[in-house]
ZAGU-344913 format. One record per residue: residue in three letters; x, y, z of N, C-alpha, C, O in turn. Coordinates in pm, whole numbers, padded with zeros to 5 digits. Example, Ala and Ser with C-alpha at 12.3 -4.5 7.8 and 13.67 -1.06 7.14 Angstrom:
% residues 2
R   code     n_xx     n_yy     n_zz    ca_xx    ca_yy    ca_zz     c_xx     c_yy     c_zz     o_xx     o_yy     o_zz
R    ALA    01319   -00569    00780    01230   -00450    00780    01320   -00330    00780    01424   -00332    00846
R    SER    01285   -00225    00708    01367   -00106    00714    01290    00003    00787    01341    00114    00804
//
This chain:
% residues 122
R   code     n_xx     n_yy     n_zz    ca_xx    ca_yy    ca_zz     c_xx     c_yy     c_zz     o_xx     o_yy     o_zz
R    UNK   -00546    01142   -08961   -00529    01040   -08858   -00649    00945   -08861   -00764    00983   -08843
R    UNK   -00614    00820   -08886   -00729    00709   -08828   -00769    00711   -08712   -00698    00740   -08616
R    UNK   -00902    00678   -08706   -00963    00614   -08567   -00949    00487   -08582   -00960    00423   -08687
R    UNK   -00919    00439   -08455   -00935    00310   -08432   -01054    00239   -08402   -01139    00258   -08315
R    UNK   -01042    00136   -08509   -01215    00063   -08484   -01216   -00044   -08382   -01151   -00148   -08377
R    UNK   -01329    00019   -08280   -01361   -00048   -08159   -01473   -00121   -08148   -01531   -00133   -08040
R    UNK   -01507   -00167   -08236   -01601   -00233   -08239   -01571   -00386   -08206   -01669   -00460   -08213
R    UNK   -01432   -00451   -08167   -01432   -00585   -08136   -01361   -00561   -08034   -01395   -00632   -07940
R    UNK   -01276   -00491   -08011   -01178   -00458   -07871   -01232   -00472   -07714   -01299   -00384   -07658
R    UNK   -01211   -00537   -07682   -01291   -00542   -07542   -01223   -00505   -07429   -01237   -00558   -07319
R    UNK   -01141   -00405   -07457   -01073   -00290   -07382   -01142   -00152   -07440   -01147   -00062   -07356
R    UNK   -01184   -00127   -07544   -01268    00010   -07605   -01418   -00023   -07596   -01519    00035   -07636
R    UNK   -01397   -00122   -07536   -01589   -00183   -07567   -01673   -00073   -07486   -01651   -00058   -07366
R    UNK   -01782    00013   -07559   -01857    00093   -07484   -01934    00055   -07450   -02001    00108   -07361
R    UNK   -01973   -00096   -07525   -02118   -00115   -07435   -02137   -00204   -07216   -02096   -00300   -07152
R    UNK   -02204   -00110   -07203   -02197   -00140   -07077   -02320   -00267   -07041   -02324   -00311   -06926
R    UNK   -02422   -00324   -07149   -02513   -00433   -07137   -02430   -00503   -07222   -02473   -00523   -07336
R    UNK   -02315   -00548   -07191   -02220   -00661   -07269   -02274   -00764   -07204   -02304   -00860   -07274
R    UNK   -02295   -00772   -07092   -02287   -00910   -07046   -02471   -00956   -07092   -02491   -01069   -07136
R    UNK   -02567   -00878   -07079   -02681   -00887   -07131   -02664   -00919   -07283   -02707   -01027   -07323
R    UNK   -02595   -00822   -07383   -02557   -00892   -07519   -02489   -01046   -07547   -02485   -01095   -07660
R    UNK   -02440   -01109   -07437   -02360   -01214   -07470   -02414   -01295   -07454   -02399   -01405   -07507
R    UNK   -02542   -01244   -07327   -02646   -01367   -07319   -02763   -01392   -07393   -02850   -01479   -07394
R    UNK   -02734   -01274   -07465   -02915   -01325   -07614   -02806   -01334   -07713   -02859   -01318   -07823
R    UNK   -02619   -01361   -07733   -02631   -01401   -07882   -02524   -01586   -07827   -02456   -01667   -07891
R    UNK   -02573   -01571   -07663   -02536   -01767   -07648   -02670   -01804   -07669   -02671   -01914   -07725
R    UNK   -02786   -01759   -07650   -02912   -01814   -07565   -02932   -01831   -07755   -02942   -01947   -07795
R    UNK   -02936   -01740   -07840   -02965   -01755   -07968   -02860   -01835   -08053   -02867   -01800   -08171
R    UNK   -02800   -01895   -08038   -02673   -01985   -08072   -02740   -02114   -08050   -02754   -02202   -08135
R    UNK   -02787   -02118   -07903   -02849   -02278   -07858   -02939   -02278   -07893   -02982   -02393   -07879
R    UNK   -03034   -02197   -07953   -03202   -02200   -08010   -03149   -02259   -08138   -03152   -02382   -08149
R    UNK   -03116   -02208   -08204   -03054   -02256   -08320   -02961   -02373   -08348   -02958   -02426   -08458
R    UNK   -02896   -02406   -08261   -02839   -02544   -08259   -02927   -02648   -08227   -02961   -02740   -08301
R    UNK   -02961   -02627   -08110   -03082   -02757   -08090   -03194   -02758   -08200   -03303   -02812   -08180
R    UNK   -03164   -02704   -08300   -03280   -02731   -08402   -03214   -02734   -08518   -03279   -02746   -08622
R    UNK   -03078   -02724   -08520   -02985   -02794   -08638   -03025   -02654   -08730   -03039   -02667   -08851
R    UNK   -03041   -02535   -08674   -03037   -02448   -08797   -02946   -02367   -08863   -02968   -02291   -08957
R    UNK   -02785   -02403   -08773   -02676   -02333   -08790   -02612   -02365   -08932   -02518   -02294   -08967
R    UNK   -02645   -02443   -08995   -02621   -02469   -09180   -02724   -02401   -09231   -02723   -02406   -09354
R    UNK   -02798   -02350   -09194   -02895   -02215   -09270   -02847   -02091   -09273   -02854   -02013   -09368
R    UNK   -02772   -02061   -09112   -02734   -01901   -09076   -02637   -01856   -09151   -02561   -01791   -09079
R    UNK   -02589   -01859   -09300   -02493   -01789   -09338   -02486   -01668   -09333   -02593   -01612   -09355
R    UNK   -02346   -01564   -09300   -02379   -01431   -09310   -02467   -01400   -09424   -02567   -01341   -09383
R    UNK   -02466   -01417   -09552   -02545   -01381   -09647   -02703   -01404   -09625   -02779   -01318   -09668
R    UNK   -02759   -01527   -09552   -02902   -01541   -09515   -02963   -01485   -09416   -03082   -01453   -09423
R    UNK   -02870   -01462   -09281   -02863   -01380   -09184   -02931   -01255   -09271   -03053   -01249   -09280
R    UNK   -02841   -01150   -09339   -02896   -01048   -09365   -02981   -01039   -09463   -03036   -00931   -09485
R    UNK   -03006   -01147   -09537   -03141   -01148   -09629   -03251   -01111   -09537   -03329   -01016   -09527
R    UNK   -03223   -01241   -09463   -03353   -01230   -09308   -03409   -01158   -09272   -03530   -01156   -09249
R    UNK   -03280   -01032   -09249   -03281   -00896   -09136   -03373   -00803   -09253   -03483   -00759   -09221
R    UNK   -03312   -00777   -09395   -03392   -00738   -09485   -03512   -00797   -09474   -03580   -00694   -09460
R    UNK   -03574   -00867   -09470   -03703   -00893   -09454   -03812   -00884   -09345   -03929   -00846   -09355
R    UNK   -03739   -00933   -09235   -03837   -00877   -09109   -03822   -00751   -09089   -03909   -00713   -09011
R    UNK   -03701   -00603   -09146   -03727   -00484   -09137   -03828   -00435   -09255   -03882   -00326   -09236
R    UNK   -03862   -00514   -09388   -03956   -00492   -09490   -04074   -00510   -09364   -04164   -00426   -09357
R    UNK   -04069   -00615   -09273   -04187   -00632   -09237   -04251   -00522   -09094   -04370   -00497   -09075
R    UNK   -04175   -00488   -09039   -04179   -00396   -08963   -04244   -00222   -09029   -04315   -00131   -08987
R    UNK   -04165   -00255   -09153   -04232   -00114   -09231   -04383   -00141   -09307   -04471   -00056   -09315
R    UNK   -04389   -00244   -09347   -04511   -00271   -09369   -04631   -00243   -09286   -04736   -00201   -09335
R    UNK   -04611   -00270   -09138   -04693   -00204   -09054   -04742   -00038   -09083   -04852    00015   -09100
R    UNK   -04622    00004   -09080   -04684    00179   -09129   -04659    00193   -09262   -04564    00266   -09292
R    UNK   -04714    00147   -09341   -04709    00156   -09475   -04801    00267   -09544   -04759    00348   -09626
R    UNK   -04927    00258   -09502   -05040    00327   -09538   -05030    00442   -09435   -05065    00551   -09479
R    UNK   -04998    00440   -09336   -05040    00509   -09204   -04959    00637   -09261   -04866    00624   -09340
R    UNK   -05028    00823   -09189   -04951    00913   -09199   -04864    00915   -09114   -04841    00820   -09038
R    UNK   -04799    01031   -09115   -04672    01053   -09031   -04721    01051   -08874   -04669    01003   -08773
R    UNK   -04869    01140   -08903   -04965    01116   -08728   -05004    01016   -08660   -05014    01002   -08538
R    UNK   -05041    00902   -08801   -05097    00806   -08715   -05012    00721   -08653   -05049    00643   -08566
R    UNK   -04881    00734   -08699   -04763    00679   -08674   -04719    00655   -08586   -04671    00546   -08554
R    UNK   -04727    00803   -08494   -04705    00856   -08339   -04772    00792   -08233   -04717    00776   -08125
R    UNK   -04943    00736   -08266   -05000    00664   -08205   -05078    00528   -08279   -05157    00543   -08372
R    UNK   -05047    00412   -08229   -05114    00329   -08238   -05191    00301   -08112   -05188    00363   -08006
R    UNK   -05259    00198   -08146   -05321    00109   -08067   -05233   -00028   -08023   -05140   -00094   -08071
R    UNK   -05320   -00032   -07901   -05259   -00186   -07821   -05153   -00298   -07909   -05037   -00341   -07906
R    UNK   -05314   -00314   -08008   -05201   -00439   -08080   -05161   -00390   -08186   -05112   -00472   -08264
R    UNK   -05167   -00247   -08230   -05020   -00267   -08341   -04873   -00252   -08282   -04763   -00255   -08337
R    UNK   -04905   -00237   -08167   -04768   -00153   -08084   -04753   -00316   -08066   -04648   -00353   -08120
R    UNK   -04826   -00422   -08008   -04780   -00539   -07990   -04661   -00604   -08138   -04551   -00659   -08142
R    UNK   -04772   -00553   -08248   -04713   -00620   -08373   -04573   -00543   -08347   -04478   -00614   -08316
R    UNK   -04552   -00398   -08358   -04406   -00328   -08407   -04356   -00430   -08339   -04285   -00505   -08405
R    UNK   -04382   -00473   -08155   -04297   -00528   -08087   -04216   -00642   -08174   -04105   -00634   -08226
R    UNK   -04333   -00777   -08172   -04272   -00851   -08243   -04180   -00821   -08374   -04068   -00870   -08390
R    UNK   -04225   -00760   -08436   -04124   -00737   -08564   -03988   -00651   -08525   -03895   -00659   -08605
R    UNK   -03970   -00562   -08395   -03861   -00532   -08372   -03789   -00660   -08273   -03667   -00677   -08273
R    UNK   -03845   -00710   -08224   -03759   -00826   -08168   -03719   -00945   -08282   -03626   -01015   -08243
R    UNK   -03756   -00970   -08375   -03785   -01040   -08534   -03638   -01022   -08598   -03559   -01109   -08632
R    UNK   -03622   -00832   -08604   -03509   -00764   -08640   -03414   -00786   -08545   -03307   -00827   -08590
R    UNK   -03420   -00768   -08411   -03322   -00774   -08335   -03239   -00928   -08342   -03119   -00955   -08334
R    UNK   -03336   -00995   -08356   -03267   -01126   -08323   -03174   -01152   -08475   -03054   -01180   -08474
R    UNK   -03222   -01143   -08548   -03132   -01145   -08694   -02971   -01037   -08746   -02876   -01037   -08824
R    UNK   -03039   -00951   -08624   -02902   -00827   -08648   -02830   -00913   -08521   -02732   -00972   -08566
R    UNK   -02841   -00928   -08429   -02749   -01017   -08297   -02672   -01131   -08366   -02549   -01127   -08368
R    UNK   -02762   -01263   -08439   -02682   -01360   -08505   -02592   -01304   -08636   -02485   -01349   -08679
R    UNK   -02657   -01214   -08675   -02543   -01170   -08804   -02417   -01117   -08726   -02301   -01145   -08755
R    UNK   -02459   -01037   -08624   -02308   -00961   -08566   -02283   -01080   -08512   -02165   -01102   -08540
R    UNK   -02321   -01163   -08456   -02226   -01264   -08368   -02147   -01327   -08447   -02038   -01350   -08395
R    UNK   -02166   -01382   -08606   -02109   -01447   -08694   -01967   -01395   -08713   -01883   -01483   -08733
R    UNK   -01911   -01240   -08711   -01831   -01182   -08715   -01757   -01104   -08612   -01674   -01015   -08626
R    UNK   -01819   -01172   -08476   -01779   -01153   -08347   -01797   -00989   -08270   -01752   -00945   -08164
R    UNK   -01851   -00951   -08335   -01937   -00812   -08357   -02042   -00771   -08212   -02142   -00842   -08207
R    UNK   -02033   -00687   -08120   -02108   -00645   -08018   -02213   -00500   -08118   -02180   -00386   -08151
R    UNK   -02338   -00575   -08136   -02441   -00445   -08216   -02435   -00307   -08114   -02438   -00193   -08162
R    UNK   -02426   -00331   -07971   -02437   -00216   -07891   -02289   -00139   -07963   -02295   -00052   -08050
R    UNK   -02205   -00173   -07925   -02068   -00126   -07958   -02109   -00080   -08073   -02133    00041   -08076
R    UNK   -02129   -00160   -08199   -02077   -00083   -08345   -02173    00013   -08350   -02144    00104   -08427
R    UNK   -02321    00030   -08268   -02426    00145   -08297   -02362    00219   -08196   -02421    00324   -08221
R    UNK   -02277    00251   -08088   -02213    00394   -08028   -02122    00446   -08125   -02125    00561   -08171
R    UNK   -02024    00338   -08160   -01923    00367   -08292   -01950    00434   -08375   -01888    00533   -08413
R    UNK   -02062    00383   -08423   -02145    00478   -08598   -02187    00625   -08566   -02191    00726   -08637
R    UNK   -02221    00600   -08415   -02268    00746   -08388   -02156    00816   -08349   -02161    00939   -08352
R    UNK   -02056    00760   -08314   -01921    00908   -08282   -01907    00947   -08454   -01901    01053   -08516
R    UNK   -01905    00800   -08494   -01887    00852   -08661   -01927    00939   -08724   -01866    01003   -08809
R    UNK   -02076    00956   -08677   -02193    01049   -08729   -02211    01186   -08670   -02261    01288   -08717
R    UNK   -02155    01158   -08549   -02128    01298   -08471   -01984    01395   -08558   -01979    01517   -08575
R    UNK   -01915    01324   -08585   -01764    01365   -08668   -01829    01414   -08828   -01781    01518   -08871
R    UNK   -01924    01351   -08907   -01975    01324   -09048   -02090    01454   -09042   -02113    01536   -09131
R    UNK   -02145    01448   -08926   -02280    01562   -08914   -02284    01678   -08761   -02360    01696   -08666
R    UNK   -02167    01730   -08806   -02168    01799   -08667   -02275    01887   -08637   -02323    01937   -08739
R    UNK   -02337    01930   -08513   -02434    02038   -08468   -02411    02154   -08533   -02303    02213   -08533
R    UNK   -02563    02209   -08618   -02518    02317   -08702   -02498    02456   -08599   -02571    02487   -08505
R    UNK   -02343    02548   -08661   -02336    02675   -08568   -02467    02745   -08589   -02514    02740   -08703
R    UNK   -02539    02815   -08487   -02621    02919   -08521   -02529    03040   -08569   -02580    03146   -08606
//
């Protein structure tokens, strides 16, 4: 039996910050229009993008062990910030291109993953 993919249905929609999602991928629509950058955003550059500000996010702990990882300081925790908002905003315009709610398809992946990797029996 198929599951049905709910990831555009807005009768299965799980995410409950929809209306918060709709307003960072209008608010990021008009950033980008008023600066004429919507002939740049192709899905294909979109996720070049996203590939790159997540290269850049890992770059932060690049050198670092698995310990130091756990704790930073002030401003690297500032930097992750920026570079996860960097990522966020590039994964929002890519899903918006394909009418895509990111909250939705990341509950989705995880029933998926719950079905793909079930809790091992003791």
């Amino acid at each position: 039996m198929q599951k049905e993919n709910n990831y555009q249905n807005p009768k299965r929609n799980t995410n409950r910050n929809g209306e918060k999602m709709e307003k960072l991928q209008t608010a990021l629509r008009t950033f980008a229009e008023e600066r004429r950058w919507q002939q740049y955003h192709s899905p294909k550059n979109l996720a070049m993008a996203l590939s790159v500000e997540v290269a850049e996010l890992a770059e932060i702990f690049q050198w670092m062990t698995a310990e130091e990882s756990r704790y930073v300081d002030d401003a690297c925790k500032t930097h992750i910030a920026e570079e996860v908002g960097d990522v966020m905003i590039y994964l929002t315009m890519l899903a918006d291109k394909f009418g895509l709610d990111p909250l939705s398809c990341a509950r989705e992946k995880m029933i998926l993953n719950a079905d793909k990797y079930p809790v091992p029996k003791e």
